[in-house]
Steps between C-alpha positions, in 0.01 A plus 500: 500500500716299698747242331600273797621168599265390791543087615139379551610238723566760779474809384801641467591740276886401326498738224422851364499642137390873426322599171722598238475853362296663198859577376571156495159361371584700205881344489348194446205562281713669210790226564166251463380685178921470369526150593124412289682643184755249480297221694265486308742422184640179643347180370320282680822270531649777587278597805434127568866470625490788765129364607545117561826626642276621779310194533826281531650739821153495645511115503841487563508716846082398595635594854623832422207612373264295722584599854410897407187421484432301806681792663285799342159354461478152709465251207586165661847411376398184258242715350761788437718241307229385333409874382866518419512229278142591311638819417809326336302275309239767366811721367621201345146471326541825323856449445403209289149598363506863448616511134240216391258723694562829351540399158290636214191387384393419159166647447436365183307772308352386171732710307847673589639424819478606874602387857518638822837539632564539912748754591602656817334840641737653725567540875249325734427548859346241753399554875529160659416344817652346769329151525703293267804780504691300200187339300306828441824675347571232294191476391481875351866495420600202324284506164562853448820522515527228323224665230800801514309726732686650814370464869449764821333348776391651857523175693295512819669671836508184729751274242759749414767312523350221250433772267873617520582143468290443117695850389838371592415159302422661235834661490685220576320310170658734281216777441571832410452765714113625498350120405367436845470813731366468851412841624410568897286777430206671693104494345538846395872402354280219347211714315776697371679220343176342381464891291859474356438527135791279479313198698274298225257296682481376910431188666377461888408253710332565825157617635206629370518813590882545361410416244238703450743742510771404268285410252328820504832720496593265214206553356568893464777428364370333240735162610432169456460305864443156624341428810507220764288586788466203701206288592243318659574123383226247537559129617255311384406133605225307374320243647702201291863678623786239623464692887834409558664587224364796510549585819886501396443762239294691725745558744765577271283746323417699813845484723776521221671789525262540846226619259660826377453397092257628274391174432484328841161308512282754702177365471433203608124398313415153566199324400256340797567141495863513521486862758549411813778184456694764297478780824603212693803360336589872404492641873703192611760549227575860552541441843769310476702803339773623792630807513889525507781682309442516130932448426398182672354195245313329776259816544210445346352857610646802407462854596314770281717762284405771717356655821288693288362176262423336880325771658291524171378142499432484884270873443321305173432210767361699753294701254366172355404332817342852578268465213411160579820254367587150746807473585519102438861521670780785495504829441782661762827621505715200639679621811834469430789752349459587099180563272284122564147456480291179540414308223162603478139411375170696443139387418156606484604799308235707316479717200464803730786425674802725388729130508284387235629722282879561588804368445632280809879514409657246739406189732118580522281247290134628437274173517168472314256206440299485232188246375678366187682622159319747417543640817840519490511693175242767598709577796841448355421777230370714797825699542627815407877276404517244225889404495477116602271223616535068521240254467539179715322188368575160330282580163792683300212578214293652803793730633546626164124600446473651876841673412381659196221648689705683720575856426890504592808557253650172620311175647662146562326195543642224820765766544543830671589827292889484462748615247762346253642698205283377196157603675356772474458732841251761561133605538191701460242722672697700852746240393643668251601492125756362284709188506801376633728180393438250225518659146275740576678670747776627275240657247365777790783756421613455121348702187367269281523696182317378192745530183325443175642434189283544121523608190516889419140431264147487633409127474221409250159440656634628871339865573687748682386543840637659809 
């Protein structure tokens, strides 16, 4: 595969990386496997330092770190800071909470003693992607290394340069060589790592049908893997929803990061009485969005990552309208240098219709009016993704029963889907498996061995058993 630097603005391509060799893959996984031996003896304190040390250079140069990825990828340059500084703040988290997390755990047995203990399993690999080029490495990274597990990832081919940027940070915190590995390998290089008897469990995050894939060859390997496959997010709004409040969130949920997040809002299911104000308000609103140079703060429109992610969207457009979709406004390439498409709405999309069921993964909102609650479950929980959803209305105690309803691993009520360091991030169904963040997050990849303790004599009254 191809590891370069492309500008989405205009096209341009600034930079070009090759693959490393298999000679060098296996460099670094046996100076990985060396550098687990002795990581994974450090205390917590001990690995705390060289973590938040990280945090404190990524807040300290937000810039530095920023600007790569409005270069590689097209993230508008407040939301690259913003990314920037999230990342800093959930290493921080697990520089602070990962010994309280990881501690044993009193089971209490009614006679002897026994707890569970958490302890490091090795060398771990993660294929990442490109969206949030910081934010989805520190999200696999952090909590294990601070749990005293080593990192490889295969960052995604269009942010090289932000991938090279995270491996040189790590460096520059003080970690050993091996902690943090970024390896610009091919998919076959890739399998072969995933087989490496040396490499404990994997992590990925990307679409379906990779991860069909990874998980599979993991699988054979008889690995541990977690899996975040993306989604089809509903946006709810009920009939009692502040409209213009709402409206606020709804915007935000489809155009930040110009709709290329897992958890954008996607489907837009809005009960009858409130349907057509909300079209309204929402056509007006992302019309408004201008197109302009993403280094620039006053754009409010962005470019796509890639010429590939735009010519994908525009052919799941056309495909939808084929099989009966509205365009309600949008839906073209914008005729001007770099990788921008209209902001872009579709209704009167039905079950048959392959949109329906896919992913839209940028500025295309799927609209969908419905008779009343119940409504807006059935057809929230009609999707092959469960990752995220929102409820909009001004009954709290009503959000919270719709939102329990909903099949998704992750639902927020008068709020889009989003992400801080103490909630927990991830999904079910084509969505995935496993969790990042919050406590739970640093529990995927550690052995949590049961030690019991109790005396060498059978106990009165207590038969053996198996």
């Amino acid at each position: 595969m191809a590891y370069q630097s492309i500008n989405p603005y205009d096209g341009k391509i600034f930079k070009t990386f090759k693959e490393i060799t298999d000679s060098q893959i296996e460099t670094a996984i046996k100076t990985a496997a060396t550098c687990y031996e002795s990581w994974r003896q450090r205390s917590f304190a001990e690995r705390a330092v060289v973590v938040a040390k990280v945090a404190a250079i990524m807040r300290a140069r937000v810039d530095e770190f920023a600007r790569p990825a409005t270069r590689e990828m097209g993230k508008l340059i407040e939301q690259a800071r913003g990314e920037v500084l999230l990342s800093a703040d959930i290493i921080d988290y697990y520089a602070k909470n990962a010994e309280r997390f990881l501690a044993s755990e009193d089971l209490k047995p009614s006679w002897g003693e026994a707890e569970v203990e958490s302890s490091p399993i090795g060398v771990l690999f993660g294929v990442q992607p490109w969206n949030y080029p910081y934010y989805q490495l520190v999200r696999f990274a952090a909590p294990n290394l601070m749990a005293g597990n080593v990192v490889m990832v295969k960052h995604a081919g269009c942010v090289p340069q932000c991938a090279l940027a995270f491996e040189k940070l790590w460096i520059e915190a003080g970690a050993p060589a091996g902690a943090y590995t970024n390896l610009r390998i091919s998919h076959d290089q890739a399998s072969r790592v995933i087989d490496d008897p040396r490499i404990k469990s994997v992590a990925l995050t990307g679409s379906v049908d990779a991860g069909k894939i990874v998980a599979a060859r993991a699988g054979h390997s008889m690995k541990k893997s977690t899996m975040e496959l993306g989604g089809s997010d509903a946006f709810i709004v009920l009939e009692d929803a502040d409209l213009d409040k709402t409206m606020k969130w709804a915007v935000w949920s489809k155009m930040s990061n110009m709709g290329q997040s897992c958890v954008a809002a996607k489907r837009f299911i809005v009960v009858e009485d409130l349907a057509d104000r909300f079209l309204e308000k929402f056509q007006t609103a992302l019309a408004e969005l201008e197109p302009g140079d993403p280094m620039d703060k006053a754009t409010t429109l962005g470019p796509l990552s890639t010429e590939a992610t735009l010519e994908t969207l525009l052919d799941q457009v056309k495909q939808a309208i084929a099989q009966g979709a509205t365009v309600v406004m949008g839906g073209k390439r914008i005729d001007r240098p770099g990788w921008f498409m209209e902001p872009t709405i579709l209704a009167d999309i039905e079950p048959g219709n392959p949109a329906f069921r896919e992913e839209f993964f940028g500025p295309v909102a799927l609209f969908f009016r419905v008779k009343n609650e119940d409504a807006t479950v059935a057809l929230a929980n009609d999707s092959d993704f469960g990752l995220g959803g929102s409820v909009f209305t001004k009954d709290n105690a009503r959000g919270k029963r719709l939102a329990s309803r909903v099949d998704t691993g992750m639902i927020y009520v008068n709020h889009p889907t989003s992400s801080t360091p103490g909630l927990s991030f991830g999904g079910i169904k084509n969505s995935g498996y496993g969790r990042e963040l919050s406590s739970m997050g640093i529990q995927e990849f550690v052995n949590k061995k049961l030690v019991r303790v109790t005396s060498i004599d059978p106990q009165p009254g207590v038969p053996l058993s198996v």
